[in-house]
GULUMRO-748281 format. One record per residue (C-alpha): x negated, y negated, z; residue number from 0. Coordinates in nm, 3 decimals. Layout:
REM residues N
rec c1=X	c2=Y	c3=Z	num=NUM
...
This chain:
REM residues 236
rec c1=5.909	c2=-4.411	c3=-3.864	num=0
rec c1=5.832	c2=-4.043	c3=-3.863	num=1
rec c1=5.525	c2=-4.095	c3=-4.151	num=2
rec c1=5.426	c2=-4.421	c3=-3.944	num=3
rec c1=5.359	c2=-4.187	c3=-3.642	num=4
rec c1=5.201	c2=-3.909	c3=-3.844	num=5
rec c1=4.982	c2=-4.157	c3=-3.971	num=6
rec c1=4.871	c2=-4.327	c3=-3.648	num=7
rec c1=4.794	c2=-3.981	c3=-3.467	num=8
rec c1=4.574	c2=-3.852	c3=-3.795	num=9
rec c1=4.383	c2=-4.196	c3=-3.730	num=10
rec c1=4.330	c2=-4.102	c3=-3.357	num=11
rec c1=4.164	c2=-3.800	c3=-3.389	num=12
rec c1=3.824	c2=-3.736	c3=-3.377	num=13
rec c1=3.653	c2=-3.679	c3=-3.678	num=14
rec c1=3.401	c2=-3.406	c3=-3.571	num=15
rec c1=3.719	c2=-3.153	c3=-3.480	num=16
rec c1=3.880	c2=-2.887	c3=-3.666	num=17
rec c1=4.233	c2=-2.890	c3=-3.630	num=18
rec c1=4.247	c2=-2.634	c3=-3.446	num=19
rec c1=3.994	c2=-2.780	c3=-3.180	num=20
rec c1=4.220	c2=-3.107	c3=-3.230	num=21
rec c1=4.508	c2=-2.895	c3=-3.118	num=22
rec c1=4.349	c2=-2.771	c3=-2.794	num=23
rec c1=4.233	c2=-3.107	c3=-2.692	num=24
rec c1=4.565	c2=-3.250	c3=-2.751	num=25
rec c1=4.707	c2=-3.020	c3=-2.502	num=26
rec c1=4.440	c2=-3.061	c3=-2.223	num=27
rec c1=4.408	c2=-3.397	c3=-2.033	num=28
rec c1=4.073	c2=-3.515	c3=-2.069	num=29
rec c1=3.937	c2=-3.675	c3=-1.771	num=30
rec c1=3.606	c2=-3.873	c3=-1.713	num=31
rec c1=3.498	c2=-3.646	c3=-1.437	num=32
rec c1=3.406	c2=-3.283	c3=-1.502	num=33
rec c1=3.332	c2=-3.038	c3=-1.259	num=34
rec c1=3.091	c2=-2.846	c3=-1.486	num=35
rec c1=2.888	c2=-3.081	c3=-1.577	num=36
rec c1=2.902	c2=-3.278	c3=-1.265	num=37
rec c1=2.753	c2=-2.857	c3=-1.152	num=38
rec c1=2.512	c2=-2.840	c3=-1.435	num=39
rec c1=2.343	c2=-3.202	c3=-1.343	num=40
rec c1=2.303	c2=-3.125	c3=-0.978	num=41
rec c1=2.154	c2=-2.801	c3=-1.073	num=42
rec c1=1.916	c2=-2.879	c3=-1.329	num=43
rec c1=1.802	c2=-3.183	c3=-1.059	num=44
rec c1=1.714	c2=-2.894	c3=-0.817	num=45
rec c1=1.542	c2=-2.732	c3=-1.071	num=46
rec c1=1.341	c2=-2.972	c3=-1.194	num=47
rec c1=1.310	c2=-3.169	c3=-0.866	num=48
rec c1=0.928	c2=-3.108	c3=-0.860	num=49
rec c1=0.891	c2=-3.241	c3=-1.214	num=50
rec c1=0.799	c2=-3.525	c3=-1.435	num=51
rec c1=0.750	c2=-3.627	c3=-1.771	num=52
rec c1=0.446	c2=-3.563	c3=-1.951	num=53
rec c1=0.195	c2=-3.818	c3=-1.826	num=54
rec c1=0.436	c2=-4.004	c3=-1.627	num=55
rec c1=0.589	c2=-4.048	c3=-1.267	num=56
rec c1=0.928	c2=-4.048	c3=-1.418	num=57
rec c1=1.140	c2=-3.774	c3=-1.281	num=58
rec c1=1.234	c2=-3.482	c3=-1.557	num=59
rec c1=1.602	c2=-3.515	c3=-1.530	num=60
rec c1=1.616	c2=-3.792	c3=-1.686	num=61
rec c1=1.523	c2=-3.629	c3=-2.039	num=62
rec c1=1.828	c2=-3.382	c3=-2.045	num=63
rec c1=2.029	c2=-3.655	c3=-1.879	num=64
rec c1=1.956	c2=-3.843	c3=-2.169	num=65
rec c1=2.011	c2=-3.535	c3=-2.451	num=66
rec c1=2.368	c2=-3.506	c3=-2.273	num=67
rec c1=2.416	c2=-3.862	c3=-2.297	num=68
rec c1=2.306	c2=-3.883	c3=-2.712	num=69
rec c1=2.580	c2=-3.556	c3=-2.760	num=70
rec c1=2.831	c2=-3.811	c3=-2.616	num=71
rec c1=2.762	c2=-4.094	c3=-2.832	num=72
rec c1=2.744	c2=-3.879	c3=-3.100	num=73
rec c1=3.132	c2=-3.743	c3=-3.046	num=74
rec c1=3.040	c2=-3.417	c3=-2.892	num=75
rec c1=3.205	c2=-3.406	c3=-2.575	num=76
rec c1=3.247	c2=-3.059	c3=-2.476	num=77
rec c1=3.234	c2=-2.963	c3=-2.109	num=78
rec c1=2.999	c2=-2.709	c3=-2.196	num=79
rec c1=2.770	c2=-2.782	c3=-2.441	num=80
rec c1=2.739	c2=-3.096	c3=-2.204	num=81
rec c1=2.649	c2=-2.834	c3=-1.932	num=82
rec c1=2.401	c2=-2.647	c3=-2.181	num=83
rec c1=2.225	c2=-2.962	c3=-2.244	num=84
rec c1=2.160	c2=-3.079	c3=-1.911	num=85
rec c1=2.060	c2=-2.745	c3=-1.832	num=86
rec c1=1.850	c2=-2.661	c3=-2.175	num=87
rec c1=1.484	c2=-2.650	c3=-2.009	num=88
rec c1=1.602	c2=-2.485	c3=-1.637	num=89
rec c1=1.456	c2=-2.143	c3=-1.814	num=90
rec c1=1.198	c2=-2.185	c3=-1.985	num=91
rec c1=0.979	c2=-2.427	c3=-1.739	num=92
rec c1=1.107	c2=-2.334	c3=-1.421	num=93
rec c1=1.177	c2=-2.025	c3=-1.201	num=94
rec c1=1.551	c2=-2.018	c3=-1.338	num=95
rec c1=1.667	c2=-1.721	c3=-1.513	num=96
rec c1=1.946	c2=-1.604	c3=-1.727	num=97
rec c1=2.030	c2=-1.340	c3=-1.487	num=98
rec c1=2.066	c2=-1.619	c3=-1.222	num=99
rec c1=2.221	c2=-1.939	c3=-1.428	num=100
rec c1=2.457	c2=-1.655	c3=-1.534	num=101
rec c1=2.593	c2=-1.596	c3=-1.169	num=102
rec c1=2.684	c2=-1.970	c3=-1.166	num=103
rec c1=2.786	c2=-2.068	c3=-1.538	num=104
rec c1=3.003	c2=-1.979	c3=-1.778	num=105
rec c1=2.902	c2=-1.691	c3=-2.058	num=106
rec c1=2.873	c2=-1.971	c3=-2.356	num=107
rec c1=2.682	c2=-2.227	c3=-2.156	num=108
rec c1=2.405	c2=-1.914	c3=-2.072	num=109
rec c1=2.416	c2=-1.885	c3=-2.452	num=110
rec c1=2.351	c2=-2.217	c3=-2.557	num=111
rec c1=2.066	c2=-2.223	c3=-2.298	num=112
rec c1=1.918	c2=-1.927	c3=-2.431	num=113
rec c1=1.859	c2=-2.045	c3=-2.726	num=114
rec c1=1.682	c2=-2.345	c3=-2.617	num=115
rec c1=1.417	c2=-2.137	c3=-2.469	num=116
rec c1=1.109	c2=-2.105	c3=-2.647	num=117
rec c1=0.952	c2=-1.728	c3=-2.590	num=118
rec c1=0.603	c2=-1.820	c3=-2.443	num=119
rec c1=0.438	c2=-1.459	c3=-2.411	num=120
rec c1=0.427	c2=-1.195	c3=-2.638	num=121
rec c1=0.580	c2=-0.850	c3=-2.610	num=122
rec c1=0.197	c2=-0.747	c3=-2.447	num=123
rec c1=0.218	c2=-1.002	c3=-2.225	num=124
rec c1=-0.039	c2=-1.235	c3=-2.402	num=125
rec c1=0.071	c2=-1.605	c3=-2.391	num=126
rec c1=0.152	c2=-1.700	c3=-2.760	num=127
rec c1=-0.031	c2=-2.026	c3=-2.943	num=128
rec c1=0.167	c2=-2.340	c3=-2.973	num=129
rec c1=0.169	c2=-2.265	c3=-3.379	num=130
rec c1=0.318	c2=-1.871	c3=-3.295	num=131
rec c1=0.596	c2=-2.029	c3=-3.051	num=132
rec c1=0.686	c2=-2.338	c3=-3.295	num=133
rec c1=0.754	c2=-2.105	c3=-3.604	num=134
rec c1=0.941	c2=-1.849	c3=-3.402	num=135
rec c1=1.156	c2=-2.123	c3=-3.242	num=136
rec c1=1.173	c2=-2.243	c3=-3.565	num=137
rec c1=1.322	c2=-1.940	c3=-3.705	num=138
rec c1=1.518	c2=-1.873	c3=-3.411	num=139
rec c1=1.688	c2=-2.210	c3=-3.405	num=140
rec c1=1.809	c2=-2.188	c3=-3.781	num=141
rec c1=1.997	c2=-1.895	c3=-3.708	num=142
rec c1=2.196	c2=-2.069	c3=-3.411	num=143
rec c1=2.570	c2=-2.203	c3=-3.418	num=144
rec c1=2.594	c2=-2.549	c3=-3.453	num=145
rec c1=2.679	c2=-2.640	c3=-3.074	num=146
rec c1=2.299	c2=-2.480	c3=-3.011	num=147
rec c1=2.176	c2=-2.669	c3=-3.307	num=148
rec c1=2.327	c2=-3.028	c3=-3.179	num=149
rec c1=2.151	c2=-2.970	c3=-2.795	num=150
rec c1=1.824	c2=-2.931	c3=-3.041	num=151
rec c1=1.872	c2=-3.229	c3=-3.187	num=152
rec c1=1.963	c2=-3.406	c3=-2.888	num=153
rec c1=1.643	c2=-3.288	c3=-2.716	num=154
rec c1=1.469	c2=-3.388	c3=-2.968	num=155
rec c1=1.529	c2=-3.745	c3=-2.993	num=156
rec c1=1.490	c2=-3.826	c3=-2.645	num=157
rec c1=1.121	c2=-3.692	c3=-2.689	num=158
rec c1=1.078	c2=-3.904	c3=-3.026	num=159
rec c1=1.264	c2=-4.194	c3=-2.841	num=160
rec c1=1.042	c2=-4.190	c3=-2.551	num=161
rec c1=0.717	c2=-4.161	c3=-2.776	num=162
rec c1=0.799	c2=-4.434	c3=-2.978	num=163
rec c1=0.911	c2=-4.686	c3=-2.653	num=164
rec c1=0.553	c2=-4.578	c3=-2.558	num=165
rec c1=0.377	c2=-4.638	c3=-2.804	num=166
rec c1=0.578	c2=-4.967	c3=-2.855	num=167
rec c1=0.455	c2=-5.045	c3=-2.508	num=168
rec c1=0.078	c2=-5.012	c3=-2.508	num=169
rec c1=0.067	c2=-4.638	c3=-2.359	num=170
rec c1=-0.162	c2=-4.366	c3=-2.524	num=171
rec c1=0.020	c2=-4.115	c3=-2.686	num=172
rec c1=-0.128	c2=-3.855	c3=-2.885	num=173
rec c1=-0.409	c2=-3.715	c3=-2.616	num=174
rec c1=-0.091	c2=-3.628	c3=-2.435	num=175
rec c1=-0.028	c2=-3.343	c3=-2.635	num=176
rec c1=-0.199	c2=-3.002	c3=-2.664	num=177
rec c1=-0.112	c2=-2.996	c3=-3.073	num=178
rec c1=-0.279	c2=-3.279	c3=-3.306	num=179
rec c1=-0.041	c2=-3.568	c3=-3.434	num=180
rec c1=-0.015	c2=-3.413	c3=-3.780	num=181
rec c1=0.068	c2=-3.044	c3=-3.654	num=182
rec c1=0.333	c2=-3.252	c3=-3.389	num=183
rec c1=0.524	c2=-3.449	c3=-3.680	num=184
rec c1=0.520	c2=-3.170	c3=-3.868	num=185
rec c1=0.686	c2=-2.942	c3=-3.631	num=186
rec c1=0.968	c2=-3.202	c3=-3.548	num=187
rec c1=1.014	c2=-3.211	c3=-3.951	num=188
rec c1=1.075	c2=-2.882	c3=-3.956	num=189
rec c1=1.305	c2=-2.855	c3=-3.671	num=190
rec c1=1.512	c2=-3.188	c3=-3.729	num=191
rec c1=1.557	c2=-2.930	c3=-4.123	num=192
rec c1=1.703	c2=-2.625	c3=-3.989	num=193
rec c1=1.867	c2=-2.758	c3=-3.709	num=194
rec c1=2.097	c2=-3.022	c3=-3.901	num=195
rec c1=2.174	c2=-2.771	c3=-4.205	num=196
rec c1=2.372	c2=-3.021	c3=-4.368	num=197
rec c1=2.636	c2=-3.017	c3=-4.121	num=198
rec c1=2.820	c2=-3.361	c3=-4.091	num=199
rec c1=2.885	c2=-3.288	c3=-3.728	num=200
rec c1=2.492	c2=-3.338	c3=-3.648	num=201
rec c1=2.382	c2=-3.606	c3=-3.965	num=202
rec c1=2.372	c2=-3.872	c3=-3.719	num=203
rec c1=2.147	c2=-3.733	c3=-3.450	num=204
rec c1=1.938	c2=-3.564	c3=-3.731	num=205
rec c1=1.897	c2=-3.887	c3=-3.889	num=206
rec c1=1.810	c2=-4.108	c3=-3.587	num=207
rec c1=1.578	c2=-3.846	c3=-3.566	num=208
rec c1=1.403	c2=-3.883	c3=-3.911	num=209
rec c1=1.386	c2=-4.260	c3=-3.844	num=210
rec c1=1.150	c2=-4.205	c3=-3.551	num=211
rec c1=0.981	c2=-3.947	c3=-3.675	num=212
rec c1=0.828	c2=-4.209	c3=-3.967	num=213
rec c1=0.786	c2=-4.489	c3=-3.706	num=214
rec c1=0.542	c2=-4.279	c3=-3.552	num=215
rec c1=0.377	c2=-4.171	c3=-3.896	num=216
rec c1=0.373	c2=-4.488	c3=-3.970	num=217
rec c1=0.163	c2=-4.592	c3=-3.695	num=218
rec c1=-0.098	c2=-4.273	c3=-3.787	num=219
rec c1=-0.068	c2=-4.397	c3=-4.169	num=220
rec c1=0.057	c2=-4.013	c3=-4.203	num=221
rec c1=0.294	c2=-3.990	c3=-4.508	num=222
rec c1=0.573	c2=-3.792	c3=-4.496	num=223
rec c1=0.572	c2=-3.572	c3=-4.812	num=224
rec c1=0.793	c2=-3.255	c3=-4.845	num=225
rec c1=0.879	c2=-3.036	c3=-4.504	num=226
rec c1=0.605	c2=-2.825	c3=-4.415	num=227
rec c1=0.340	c2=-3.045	c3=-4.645	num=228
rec c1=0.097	c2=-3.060	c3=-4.318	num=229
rec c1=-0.024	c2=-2.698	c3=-4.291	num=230
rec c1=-0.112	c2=-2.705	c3=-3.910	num=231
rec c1=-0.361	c2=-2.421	c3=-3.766	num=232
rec c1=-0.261	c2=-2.264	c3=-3.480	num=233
rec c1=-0.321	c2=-2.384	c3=-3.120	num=234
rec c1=-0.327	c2=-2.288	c3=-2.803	num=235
């Protein structure tokens, strides 16, 4: 009877935990409503409350609404890296700072937020082209714990998602974007590359992620060839 119960709680655990992890979730009651991320939502929504998706009257929270959502499904459910996600864009396209989302979050949430942020201006002050803050974030992004990496990919395919249900459903896509359809699929490429790592914890977002990415080369009759085949120039 002992081995029999063994056995059934090694079948109930999740497999994207270390033992250790398995450990502290065994001796915290989960519940389904958390105060952090229930805080993180409503703030992001006041942050974004003036904004909308590109081309579109639909309001901005719903994209990381959505990347929290995917980290669920895909058996992430931390309270924080929740938070992070909800909160990943609050810095870089609004009048949110560190300093501030500091004051009201915990230390590792501000760090997973962080490294979301793409750097837009140079150390001068001059704004940086789109092909100077891709290969930074690039960089940046491959050198991230895997919690960082997993709001990435999260992120990400919401914005391949909602392209593809687009272009599924009559809309223009491309003239949307300030980079040209070749330097955009190459860019998510790259970033689906070094932000998966081989890591089993992210395979299945990276490779939901892949399987958009050709749907919409397909529909360019772009072929996918080796990471970093396109050679885009650099754009403003």
């Amino acid at each position: 009877m002992e081995r029999e119960s063994e056995q059934t709680q090694a079948s109930t655990r999740n497999p994207l935990t270390t033992d250790n992890e398995q450990r502290t979730t065994d001796t915290k009651p989960r519940t389904t409503f958390r105060p952090l991320v229930e805080q993180a939502l409503r703030w992001a929504a006041k942050c974004h409350r003036h904004h909308h998706r590109k081309v579109s009257n639909l309001p901005y929270i719903t994209h990381p609404m959505s990347a929290a959502m995917f980290l669920m499904r895909a058996g992430i459910d931390d309270d924080e890296i929740l938070a992070a996600a909800l909160l990943h864009d609050v810095v870089e396209d609004t009048d949110c700072s560190l300093a501030i989302l500091a004051s009201q979050f915990p230390p590792r949430v501000v760090s997973l937020v962080s490294a979301m942020t793409e750097r837009q201006h140079d150390a001068d002050g001059r704004k940086c082209s789109w092909q100077e803050r891709k290969t930074e974030h690039l960089q940046h992004i491959s050198a991230e714990p895997w919690e960082a990496r997993a709001i990435v990919l999260a992120d990400k395919l919401h914005n391949l998602g909602s392209m593809v249900f687009d272009l599924d459903n009559g809309e223009e896509l491309w003239s949307r974007f300030t980079s040209s359809p070749e330097r955009t699929l190459w860019y998510y490429r790259e970033m689906i590359a070094v932000a998966e790592q081989g890591d089993p914890r992210l395979t299945r977002l990276a490779n939901e992620c892949r399987t958009l990415i050709e749907r919409l080369a397909a529909s360019l009759s772009i072929t996918s060839g080796e990471p970093g085949s396109v050679s885009p120039k650099a754009t403003t």
